[in-house]
N, C-alpha and C positions, 0 to 999 in steps of 0.2 A: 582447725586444720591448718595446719604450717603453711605458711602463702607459696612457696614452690608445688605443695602438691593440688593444691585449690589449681593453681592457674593450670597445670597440666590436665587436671580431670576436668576442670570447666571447659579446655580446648580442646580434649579429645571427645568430650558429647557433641559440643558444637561441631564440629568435623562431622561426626554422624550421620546427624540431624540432616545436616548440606545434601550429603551422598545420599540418606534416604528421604528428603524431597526432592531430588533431582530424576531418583528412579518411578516416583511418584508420578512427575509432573508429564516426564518424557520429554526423549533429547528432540524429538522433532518441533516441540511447542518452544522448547527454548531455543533451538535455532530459528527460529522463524522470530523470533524478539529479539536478537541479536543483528539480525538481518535489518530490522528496521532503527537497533540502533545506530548502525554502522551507514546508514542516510541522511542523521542529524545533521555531516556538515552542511549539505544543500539547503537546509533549511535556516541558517542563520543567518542568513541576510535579511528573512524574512518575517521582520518581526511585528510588523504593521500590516499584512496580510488579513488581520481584521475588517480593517477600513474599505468601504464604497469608495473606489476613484471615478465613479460615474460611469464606467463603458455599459454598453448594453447590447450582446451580441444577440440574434435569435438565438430559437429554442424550440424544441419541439416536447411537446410535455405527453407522453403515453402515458393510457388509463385504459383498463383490462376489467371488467365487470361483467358479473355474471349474478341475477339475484342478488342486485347492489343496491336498489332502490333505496333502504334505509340511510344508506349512509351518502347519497348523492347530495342533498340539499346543503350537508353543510361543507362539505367537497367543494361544491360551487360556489359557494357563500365566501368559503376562504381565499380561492384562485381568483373571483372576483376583487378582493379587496386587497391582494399582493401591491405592494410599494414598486416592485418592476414593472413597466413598459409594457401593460397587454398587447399591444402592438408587434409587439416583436417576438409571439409564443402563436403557436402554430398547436391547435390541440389536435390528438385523436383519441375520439373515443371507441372501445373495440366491442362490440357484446359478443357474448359466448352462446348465445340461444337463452338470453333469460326470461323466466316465465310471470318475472312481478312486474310492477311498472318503468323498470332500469330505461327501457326502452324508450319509453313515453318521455323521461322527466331528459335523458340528453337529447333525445327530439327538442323540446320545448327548451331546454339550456343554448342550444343550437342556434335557435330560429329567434329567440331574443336578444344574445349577445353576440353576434358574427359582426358585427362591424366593430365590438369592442375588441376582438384578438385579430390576429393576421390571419389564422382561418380556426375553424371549427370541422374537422373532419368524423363521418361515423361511419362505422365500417361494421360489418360483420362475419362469422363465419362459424363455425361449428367447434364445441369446446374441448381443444386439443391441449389446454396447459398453459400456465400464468407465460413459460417466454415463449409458446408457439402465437401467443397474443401481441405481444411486445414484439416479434420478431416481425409480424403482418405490416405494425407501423415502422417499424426500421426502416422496411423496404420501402415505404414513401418519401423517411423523412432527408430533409435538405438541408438542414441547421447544421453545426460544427456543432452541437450537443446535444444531449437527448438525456430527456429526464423521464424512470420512469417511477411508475406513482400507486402504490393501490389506491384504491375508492374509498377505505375505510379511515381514512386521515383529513386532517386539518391543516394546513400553513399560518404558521404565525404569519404577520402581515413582511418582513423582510427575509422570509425564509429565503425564495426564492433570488433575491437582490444578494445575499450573502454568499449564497453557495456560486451562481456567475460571478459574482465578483472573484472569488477567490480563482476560478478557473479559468476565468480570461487571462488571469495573466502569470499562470502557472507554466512550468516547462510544457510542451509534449508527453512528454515519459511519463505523467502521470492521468492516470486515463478513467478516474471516479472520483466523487466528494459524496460521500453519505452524509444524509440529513441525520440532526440528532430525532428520536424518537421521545416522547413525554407519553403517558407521565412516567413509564418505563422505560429506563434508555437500555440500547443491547446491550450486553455486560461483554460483550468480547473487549479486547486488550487493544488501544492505542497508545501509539506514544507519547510521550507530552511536549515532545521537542518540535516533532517532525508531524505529527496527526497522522501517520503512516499506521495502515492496519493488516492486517493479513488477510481480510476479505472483508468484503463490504456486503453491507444488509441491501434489499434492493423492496425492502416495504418503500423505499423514498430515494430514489438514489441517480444523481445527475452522471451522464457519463459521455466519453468522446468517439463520438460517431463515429473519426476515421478507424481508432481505438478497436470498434466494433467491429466495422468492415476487415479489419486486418484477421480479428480472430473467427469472425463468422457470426456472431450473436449468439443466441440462448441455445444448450443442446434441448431439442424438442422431446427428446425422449423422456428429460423429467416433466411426470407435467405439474407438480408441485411441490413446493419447501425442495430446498439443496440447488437450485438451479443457480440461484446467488452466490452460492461457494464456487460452484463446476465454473461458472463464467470466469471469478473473481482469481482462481488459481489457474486457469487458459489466459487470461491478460498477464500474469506476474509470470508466466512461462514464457511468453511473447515479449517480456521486460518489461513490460508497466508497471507503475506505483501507483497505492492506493491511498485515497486519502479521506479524512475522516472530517467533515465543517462542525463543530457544536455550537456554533453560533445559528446556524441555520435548523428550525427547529419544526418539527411537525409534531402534533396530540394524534397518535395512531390508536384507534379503536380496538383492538387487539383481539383482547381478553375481556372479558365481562367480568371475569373473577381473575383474579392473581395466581398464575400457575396453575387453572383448567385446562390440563390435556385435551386435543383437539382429533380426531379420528384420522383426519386428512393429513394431519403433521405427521401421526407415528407412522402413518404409510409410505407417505410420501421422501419422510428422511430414511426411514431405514432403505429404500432403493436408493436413493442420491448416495448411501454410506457406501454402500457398495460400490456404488460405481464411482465414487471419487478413489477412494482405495484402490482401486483398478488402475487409474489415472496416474493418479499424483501419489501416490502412498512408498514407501520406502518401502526394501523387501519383509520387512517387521508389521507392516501393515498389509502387505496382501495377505500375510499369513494369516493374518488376523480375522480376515476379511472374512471369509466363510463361516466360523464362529462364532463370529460378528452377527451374520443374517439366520443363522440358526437361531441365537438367542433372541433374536425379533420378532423370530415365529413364533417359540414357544412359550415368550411373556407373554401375559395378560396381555391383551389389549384391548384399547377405551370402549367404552359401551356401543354396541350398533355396529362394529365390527368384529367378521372374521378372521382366525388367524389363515384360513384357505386363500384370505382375500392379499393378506399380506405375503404369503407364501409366492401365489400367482404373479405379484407384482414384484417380487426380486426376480423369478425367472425372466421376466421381460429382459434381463440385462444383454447389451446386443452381442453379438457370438465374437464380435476380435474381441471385445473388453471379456470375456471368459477364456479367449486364447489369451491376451493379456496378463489375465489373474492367475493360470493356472502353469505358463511356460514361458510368460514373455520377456523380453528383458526391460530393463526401465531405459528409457532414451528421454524423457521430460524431467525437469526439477522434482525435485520432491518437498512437500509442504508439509507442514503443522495436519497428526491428524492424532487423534489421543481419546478411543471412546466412540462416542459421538459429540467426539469437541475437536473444533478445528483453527483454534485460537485460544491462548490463556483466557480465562475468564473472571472477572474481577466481580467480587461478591455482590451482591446487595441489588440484583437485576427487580425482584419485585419490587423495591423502593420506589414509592411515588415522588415523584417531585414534579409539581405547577408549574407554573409560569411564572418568570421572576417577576416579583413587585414593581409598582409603577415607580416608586421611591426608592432609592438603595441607600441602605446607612456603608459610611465609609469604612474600609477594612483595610487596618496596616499592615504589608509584610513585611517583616525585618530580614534583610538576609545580611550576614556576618561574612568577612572575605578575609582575605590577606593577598600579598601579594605573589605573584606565581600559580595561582587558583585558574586564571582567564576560560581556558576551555571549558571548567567544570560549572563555572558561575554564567557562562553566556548562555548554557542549557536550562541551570535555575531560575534565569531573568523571563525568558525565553517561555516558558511553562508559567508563571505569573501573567505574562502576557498574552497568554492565551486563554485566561479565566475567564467563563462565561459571564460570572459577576462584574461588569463593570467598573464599577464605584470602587477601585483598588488607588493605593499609595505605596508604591515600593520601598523600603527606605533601605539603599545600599549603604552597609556601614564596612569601611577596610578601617582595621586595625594593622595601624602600622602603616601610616603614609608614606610612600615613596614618591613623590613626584605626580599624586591625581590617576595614580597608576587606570583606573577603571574612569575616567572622566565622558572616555568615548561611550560607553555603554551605559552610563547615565543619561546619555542623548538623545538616547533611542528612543523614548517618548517620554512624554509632559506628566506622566505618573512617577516616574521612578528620580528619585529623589538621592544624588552621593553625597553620604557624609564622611568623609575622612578625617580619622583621629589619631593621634598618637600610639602607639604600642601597647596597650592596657592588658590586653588576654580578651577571650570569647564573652568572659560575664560581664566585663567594663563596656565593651564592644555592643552587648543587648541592651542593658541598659541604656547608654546613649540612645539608643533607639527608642526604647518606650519613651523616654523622655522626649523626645521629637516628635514620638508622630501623633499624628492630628485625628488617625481612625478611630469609631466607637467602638471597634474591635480590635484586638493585635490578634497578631501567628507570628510563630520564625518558621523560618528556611533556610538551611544550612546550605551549603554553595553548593554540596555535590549531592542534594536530594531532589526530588521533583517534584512537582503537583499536577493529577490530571484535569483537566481544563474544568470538570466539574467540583473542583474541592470546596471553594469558598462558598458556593453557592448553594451546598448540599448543606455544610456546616449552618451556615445563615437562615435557608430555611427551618433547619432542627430548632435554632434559637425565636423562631418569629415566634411573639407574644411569652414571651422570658422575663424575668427582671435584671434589674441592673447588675447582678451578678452573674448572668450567664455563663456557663463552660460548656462548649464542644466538641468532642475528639470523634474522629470515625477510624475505622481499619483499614491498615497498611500494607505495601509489598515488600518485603523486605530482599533486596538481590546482593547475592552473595556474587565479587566478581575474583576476576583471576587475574593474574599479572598481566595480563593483555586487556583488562578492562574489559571482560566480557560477563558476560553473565554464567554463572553456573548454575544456578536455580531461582526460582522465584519463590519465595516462602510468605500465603497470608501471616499476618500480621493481626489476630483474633484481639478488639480491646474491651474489656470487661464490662459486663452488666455496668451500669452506674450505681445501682444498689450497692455492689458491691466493690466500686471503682476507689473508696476511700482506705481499703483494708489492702488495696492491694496495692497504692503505692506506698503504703505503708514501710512493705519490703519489700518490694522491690519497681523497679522502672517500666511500665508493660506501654508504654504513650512514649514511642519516636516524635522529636520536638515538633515537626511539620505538620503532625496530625489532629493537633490541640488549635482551636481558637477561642481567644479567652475575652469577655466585657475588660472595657479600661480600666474600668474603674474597680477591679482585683488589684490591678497594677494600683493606682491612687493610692488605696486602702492598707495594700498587704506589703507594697517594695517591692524590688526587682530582684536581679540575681546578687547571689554573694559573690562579692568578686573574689574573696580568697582563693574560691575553687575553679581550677582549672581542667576537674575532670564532672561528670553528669550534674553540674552546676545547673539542668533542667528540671532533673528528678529532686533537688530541694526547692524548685520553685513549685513544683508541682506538689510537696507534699503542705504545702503553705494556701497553694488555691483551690486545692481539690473540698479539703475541708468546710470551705467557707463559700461556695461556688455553687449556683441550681445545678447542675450536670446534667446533659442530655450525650447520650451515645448514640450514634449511626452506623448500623450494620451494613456496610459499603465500602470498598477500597478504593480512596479519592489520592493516594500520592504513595509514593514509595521513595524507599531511603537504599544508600549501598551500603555493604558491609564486607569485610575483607573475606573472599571465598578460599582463600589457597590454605595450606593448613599454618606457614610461618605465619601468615597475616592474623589469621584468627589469635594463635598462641602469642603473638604479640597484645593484639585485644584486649586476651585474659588479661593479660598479665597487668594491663593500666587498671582493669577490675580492682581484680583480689589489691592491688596497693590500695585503691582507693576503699576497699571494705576496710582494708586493714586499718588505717588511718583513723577513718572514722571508728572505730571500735577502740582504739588508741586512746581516741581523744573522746569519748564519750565520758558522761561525768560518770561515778561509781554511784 
């Protein structure tokens, strides 16, 4: 095919593709990701936001049990051994009427450890709903934070020290930090810059008292699943921001099986759909709205329920939110709501992942810059620093020295490492790097791609008890942006079976350079990039490691890459393509 008509047919599928994942995705989930890109710059100063500075403000920690007895002991077991100040945590525990021993075991948690915390409160009252619970200890609590908690979780020992620290000395305007979840973490969408989400899970989730008093607390009308969103988009309509700690970690009891439907969730969400739709929904979403709770009547639903039961609990919805839904006009922001999904959500949610190793082998990122990059590369560094894996080695390589152009942002902590070199191109530019760093792993990172704070450590896990050839790639987001830098769709990024990951980079490139991390000693053995080539100089490294490499893939979206959204930008794209097929077809022997 003549390279003029390749590059226009390869730009106008791409074009497509764009517009129909965009109408896929829905324009309310991408604005709501746009929203928290456009908060990144608040977050750049913030790049040691990891770190204990020591402050220790109280806290008040709510727990809501009802027929909790199983899971109290090690509830207790974990809050006991927390590295934060029991001293300065104020507990309440709430019963709901439960008929096992829930009662008994916070009695005796009580009466044994009250001089360990600042107090141990227990309360009771008749069981109206996970925030008519939560909202009983509101009204007591005194702390500038309030965390609350179900029963069925654990705390790592600095969960609790993580998520304060981060809060103490956060603005105002952000008025939540979600604990990360193990061994499932939620799959809703964070940022990688800013840890900005679109609503916060509240299995585990610290939040600001005055925060609460301004919007009211929990609407008591849900009395379970969705009260977490209804809160989370009443504070971001009130201007608060939401943030997201993965450093702070809880092992939540969940599921017993991986994606067992739960009786109380389908009821319970399909009324919260409704009534957020009511709320917060765009006129595209009230419409929907009704539709919406028909088709929740008339699915299946999970064994031991009625659909009469489900029926009866949509009607509950209070009578303005039906003036609302049926003639009202919108006077609140309008949020991400798409299904029953209320935030993009990135694959791989039943994915287990432990608890990182007492040990971490070193892991080198190489990122590649030039000069004129700055904003795009402070976002990259930025998302590196924010990896759950510790034991990282940044190795900033500027091709093309200007004067230490990026010296300041080598500063920025004792991992990240500037090498500046003369002018070589991108493949002189990695190289350099493999040859410097010191990790038992590499990855690149290209200046304008990102990593979600769980990449390395998902990667690392997949390779634990590997050999010295390991290779791990997981799946990507790929965002198509527009000349305003905005996003226009999010498109997964599906990477191949490993079975069959050999044949398929065969021909063609399906592994964006960020989502591959590779043993050293590929690099030792096989050599680095060719630096002749200045265009997908990755995808001949790749066809050189893949080969010779154990391969492990992870069905998970850990980082995403931009890619030109508007249609000149794509058709430019193509066009570095088809030369670069061309070439290589050129030059191939006969």
């Amino acid at each position: 095919m003549p390279l003029g008509v390749r590059t226009w047919v390869g730009a106008i599928r791409t074009w497509l593709n764009i517009r129909i994942s965009r109408e896929r995705l829905g324009e309310s989930l991408i604005r709501d990701v746009n929203h928290l890109n456009s908060n990144r710059e608040h977050f750049m100063l913030r790049v040691r936001d990891y770190a204990y500075d020591g402050m220790s403000p109280e806290l008040d920690l709510s727990v809501v049990t009802y027929n909790s007895a199983r899971w109290l002991p090690g509830f207790f077991d974990s809050l006991l051994a927390q590295s934060y100040p029991l001293q300065k945590i104020h507990v309440w525990l709430i019963d709901h009427g439960s008929a096992d021993h829930t009662q008994e075991l916070s009695a005796k948690f009580s009466s044994r450890n009250t001089a360990a915390f600042a107090s141990i409160n227990l309360l009771e009252q008749p069981n109206h709903g996970f925030g008519a619970g939560h909202n009983l200890a509101l009204r007591h609590a005194r702390s500038d934070f309030f965390l609350v908690s179900n029963p069925d979780l654990e705390f790592e020992r600095d969960a609790i020290q993580c998520a304060l620290g981060q809060a103490s000395r956060d603005v105002p305007e952000i008025a939540s930090w979600e604990f990360r979840q193990k061994p499932y973490e939620h799959p809703k969408y964070c940022d990688p810059v800013s840890k900005e989400t679109p609503w916060s899970s509240h299995a585990c989730c610290l939040l600001r008292r005055a925060a609460l008093r301004v919007v009211g607390g929990y609407d008591e009308s849900i009395f379970m699943y969705g009260e977490d969103v209804e809160l989370s988009y009443r504070l971001r309509a009130a201007g608060y921001r939401l943030c997201y700690v993965p450093d702070a970690v809880v092992v939540h009891h969940s599921h017993q099986q991986p994606g067992t439907p739960k009786a109380l969730q389908h009821l319970g969400s399909a009324y919260a759909n409704l009534l957020i739709r009511c709320r917060y929904g765009s006129i595209w979403s009230r419409l929907c709205a009704l539709p919406m709770a028909l088709a929740n009547v008339l699915r299946k639903p999970p064994a031991s329920m009625q659909r009469a039961r489900v029926l009866h609990q949509l009607l509950r919805l209070p009578g303005r939110d039906w003036v609302r839904l049926l003639c009202g006009r919108i006077s609140r922001p309008t949020f991400g709501i798409r299904g029953n999904r209320y935030a993009l959500e990135r694959a791989g949610d039943w994915l287990a992942i432990p608890a990182l190793p007492a040990t971490q082998q070193v892991v080198s990122i190489i990122v590649r810059t030039y000069s004129g990059r700055r904003p795009l590369l402070q976002q990259a560094i930025v998302s590196c620093l924010h990896q759950t894996w510790r034991n990282l080695e940044i190795l900033l390589i500027e091709d093309g020295c200007s004067g230490r152009s990026f010296a300041d942002i080598g500063a920025w902590d004792d991992r990240i490492r500037y090498l500046p070199q003369p002018k070589k191109g991108r493949a002189a530019a990695g190289n350099a790097g493999m040859a410097a760093a010191r990790g038992d792993y590499l990855m690149f990172l290209d200046d304008d791609d990102l990593l979600f704070p769980d990449h390395v450590e998902v990667l690392m896990d997949a390779l634990a008890g590997c050999g010295g050839n390991g290779l791990a790639y997981a799946d990507s987001l790929e965002v198509p942006i527009d000349r305003h830098h905005l996003a226009v769709t999010l498109k997964p990024v599906r990477a191949p079976h490993p079975l069959y990951a050999v044949q398929h980079v065969a021909w063609r490139n399906p592994f964006p350079i960020q989502s591959v991390l590779f043993s050293r000693r590929l690099y030792e053995t096989l050599g680095g990039f060719d630096e002749s080539l200045d265009w997908l100089e990755d995808w001949d490294l790749w066809k050189r490691y893949f080969p010779a490499a154990e391969l492990i893939g992870v069905c998970k979206i850990t980082s995403l890459y931009r890619a030109p959204g508007d249609f000149i930008g794509v058709l430019r794209r193509q066009r570095h393509f088809a030369r670069y097929f061309s070439k290589r077809h050129r030059d191939a022997p006969p």
